[in-house]
VOPAGU-2260 file (C-alpha; in pm, 1 decimal, decimal comma):
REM VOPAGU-2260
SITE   aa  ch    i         X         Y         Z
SITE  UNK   A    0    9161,8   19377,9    1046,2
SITE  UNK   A    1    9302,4   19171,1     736,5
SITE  UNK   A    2    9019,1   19238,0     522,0
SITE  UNK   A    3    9024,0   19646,6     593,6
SITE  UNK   A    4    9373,2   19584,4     511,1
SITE  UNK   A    5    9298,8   19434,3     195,2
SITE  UNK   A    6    9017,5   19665,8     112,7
SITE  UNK   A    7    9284,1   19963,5     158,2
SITE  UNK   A    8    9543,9   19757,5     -91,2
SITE  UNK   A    9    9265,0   19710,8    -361,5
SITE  UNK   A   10    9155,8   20110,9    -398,8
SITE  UNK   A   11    9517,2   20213,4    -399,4
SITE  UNK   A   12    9612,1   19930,7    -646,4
SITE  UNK   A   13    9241,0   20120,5    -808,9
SITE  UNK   A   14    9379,1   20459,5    -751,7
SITE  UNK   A   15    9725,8   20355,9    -935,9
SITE  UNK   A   16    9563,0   20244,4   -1232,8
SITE  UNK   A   17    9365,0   20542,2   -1279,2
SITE  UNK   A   18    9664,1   20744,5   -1343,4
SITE  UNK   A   19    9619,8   20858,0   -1692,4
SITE  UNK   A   20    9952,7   20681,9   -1938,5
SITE  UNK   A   21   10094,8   21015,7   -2040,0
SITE  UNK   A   22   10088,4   21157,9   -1688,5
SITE  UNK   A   23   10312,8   20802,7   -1574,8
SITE  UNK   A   24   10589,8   20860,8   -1859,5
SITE  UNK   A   25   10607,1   21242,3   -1749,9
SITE  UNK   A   26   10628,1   21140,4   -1418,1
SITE  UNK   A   27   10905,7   20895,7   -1520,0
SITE  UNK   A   28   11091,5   21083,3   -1770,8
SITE  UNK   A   29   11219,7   21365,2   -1456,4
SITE  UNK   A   30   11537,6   21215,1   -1406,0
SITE  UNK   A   31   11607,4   21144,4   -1741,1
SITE  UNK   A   32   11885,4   21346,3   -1890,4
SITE  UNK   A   33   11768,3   21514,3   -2212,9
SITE  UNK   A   34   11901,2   21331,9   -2567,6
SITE  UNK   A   35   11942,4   21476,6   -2904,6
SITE  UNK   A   36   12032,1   21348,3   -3216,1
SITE  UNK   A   37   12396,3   21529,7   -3116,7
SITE  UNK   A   38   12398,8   21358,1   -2812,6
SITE  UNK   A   39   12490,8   20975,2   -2751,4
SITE  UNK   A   40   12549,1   20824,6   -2423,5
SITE  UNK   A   41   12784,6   20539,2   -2527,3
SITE  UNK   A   42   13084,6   20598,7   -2792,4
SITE  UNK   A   43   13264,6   20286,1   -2948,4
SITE  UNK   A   44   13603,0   20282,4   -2795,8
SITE  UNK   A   45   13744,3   20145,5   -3098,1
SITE  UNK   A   46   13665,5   20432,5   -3306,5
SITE  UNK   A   47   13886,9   20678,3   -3050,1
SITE  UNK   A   48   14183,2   20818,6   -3243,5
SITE  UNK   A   49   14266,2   21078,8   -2944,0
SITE  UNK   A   50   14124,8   21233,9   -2673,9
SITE  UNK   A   51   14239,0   21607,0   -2545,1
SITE  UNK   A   52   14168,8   21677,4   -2149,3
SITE  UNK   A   53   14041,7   22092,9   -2183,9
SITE  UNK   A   54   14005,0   22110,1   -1754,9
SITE  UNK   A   55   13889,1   21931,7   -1451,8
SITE  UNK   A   56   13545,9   21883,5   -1641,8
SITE  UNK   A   57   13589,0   21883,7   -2024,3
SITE  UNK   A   58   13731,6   21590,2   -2203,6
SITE  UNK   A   59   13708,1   21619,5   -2611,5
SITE  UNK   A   60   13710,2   21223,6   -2777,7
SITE  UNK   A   61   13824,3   21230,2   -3177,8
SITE  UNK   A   62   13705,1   20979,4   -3371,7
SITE  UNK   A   63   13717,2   20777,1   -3672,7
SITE  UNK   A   64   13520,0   20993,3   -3931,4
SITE  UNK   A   65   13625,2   21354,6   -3856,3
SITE  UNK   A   66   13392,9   21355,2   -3570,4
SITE  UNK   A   67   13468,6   21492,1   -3216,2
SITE  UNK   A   68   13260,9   21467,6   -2926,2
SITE  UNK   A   69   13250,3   21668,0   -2595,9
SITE  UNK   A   70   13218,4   21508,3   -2267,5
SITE  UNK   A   71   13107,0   21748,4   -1960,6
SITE  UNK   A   72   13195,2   21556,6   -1652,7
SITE  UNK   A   73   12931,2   21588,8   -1383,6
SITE  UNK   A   74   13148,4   21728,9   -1126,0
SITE  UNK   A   75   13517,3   21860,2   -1130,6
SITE  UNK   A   76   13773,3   21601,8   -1141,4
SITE  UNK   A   77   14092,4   21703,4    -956,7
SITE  UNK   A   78   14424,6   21702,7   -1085,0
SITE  UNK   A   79   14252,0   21580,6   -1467,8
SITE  UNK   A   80   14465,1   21893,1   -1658,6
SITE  UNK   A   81   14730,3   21878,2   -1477,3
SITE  UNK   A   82   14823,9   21513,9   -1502,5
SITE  UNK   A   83   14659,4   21538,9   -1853,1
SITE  UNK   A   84   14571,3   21150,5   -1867,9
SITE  UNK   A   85   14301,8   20911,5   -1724,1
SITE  UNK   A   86   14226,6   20512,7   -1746,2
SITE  UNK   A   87   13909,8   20385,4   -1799,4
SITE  UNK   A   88   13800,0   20008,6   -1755,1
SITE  UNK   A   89   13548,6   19852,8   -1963,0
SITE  UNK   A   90   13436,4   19519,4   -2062,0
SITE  UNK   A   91   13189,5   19633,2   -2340,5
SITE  UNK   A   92   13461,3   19820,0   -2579,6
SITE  UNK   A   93   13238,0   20111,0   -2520,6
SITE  UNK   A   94   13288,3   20400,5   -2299,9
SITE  UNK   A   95   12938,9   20543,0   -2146,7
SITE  UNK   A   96   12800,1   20804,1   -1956,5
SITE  UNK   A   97   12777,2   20577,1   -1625,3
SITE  UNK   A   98   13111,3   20488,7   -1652,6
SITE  UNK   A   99   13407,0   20617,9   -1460,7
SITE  UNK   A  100   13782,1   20749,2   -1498,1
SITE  UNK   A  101   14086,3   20733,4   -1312,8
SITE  UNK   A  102   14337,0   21000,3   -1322,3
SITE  UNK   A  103   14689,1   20878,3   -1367,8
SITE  UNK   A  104   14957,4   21020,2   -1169,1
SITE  UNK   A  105   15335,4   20926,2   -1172,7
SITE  UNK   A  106   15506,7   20830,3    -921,5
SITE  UNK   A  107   15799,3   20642,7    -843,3
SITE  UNK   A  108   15704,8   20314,3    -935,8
SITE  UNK   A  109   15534,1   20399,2   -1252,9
SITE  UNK   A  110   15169,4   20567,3   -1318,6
SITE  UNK   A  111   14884,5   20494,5   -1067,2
SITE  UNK   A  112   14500,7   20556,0   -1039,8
SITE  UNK   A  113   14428,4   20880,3    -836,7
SITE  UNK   A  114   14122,9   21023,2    -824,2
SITE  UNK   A  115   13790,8   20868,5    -997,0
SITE  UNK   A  116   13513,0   21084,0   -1137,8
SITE  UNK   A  117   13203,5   20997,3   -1364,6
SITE  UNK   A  118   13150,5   21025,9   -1738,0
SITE  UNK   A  119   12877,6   21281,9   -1861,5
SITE  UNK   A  120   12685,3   21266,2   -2202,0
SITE  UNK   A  121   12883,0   21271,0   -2529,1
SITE  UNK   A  122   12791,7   21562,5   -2715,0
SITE  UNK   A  123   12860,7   21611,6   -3101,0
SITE  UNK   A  124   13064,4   21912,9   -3173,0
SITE  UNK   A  125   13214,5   22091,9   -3496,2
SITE  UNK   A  126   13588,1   22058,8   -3484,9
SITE  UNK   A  127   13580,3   22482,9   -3484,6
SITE  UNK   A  128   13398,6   22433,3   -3165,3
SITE  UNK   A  129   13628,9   22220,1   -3042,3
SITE  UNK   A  130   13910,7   22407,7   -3066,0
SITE  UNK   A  131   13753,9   22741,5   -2972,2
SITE  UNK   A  132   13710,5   22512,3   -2652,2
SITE  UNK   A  133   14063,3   22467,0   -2628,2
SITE  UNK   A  134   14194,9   22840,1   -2765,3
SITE  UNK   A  135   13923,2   22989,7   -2444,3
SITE  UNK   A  136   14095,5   22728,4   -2166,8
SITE  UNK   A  137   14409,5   22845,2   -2279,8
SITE  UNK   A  138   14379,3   23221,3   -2270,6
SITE  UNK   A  139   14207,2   23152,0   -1954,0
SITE  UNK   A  140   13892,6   23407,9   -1782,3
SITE  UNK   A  141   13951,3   23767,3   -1985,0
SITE  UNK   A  142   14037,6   24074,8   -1722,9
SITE  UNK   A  143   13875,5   24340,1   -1685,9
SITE  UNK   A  144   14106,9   24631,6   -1475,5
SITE  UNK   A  145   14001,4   24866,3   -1244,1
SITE  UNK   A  146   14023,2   25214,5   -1438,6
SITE  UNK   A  147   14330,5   25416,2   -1277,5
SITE  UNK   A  148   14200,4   25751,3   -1058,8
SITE  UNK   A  149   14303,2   26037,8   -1135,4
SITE  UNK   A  150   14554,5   26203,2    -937,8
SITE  UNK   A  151   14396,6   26469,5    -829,4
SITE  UNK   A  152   14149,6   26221,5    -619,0
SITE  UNK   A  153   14446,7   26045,7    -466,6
SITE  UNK   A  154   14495,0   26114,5     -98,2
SITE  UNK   A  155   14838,9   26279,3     -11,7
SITE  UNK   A  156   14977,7   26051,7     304,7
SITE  UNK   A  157   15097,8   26396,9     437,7
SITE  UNK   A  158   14714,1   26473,9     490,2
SITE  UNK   A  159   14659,4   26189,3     716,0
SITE  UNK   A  160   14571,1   26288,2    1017,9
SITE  UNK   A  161   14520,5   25998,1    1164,8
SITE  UNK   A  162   14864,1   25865,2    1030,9
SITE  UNK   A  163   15089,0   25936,4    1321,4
SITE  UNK   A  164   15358,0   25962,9    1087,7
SITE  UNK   A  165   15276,9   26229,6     854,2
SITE  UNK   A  166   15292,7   26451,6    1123,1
């Protein structure tokens, strides 16, 4: 029995090894969110000069330098604009991708943690960009109205006849 076992272990340790290298770091590269030379994962917290909350998911970081980067949180974090601040806790003094923010409500005893929500990539932007970001938030999702019928193809109420009261 043990030595089938083993004989089983052997040609799939065998089969593993067979595996061309490129195929492996294909294989292994799936999960792995896609980095430019626009894109960083950590920023140095000390280089922060401001940060402006656009929604639930967009968070712009201004740094040192004339350079602004936008963070895309994964998922929507409730109540983000309209508390307008978070907390972070870090023991690098850098803020990262896998890290997490609080938003901070205020209550009666001062400002508390609310809800939590993870960091996304930081992504280089122009400062035009950034506040085009901001300008679009602001005027919010553009309408489009219905066109108004013509009169002519309005029903008169008087013609109902299944109104009861027209008649």
């Amino acid at each position: 029995m043990y030595k089938h076992t083993s004989k089983l272990l052997i040609a799939g340790l065998l089969a593993a090894w067979a595996i061309p290298a490129p195929a492996q770091e294909v294989a292994g590269q799936e999960d792995e969110p896609s980095i430019d030379d626009n894109t960083e994962r950590c920023i140095d917290l000390r280089r922060v000069r401001r940060t402006v909350i656009v929604d639930d998911r967009n968070i712009l970081f201004y740094m040192n330098g004339d350079i602004v980067y936008h963070n895309i949180l994964p998922r929507r974090c409730n109540g983000l604009a309209r508390e307008d601040r978070f907390s972070y806790k870090t023991s690098m003094g850098r803020l990262c991708d896998l890290d997490t923010i609080a938003v901070l409500y205020n209550d009666v005893r001062g400002l508390r943690e609310g809800n939590r929500c993870g960091l996304g990539l930081f992504h280089k932007i122009t400062k035009e960009d950034a506040e085009a970001l901001k300008e679009a938030e602001k005027q919010g999702p553009e309408a489009n109205p219905l066109p108004m019928p013509e009169p002519e193809e309005v029903d008169d109420e008087t013609d109902n006849p299944e109104d009861p009261e027209s008649t």
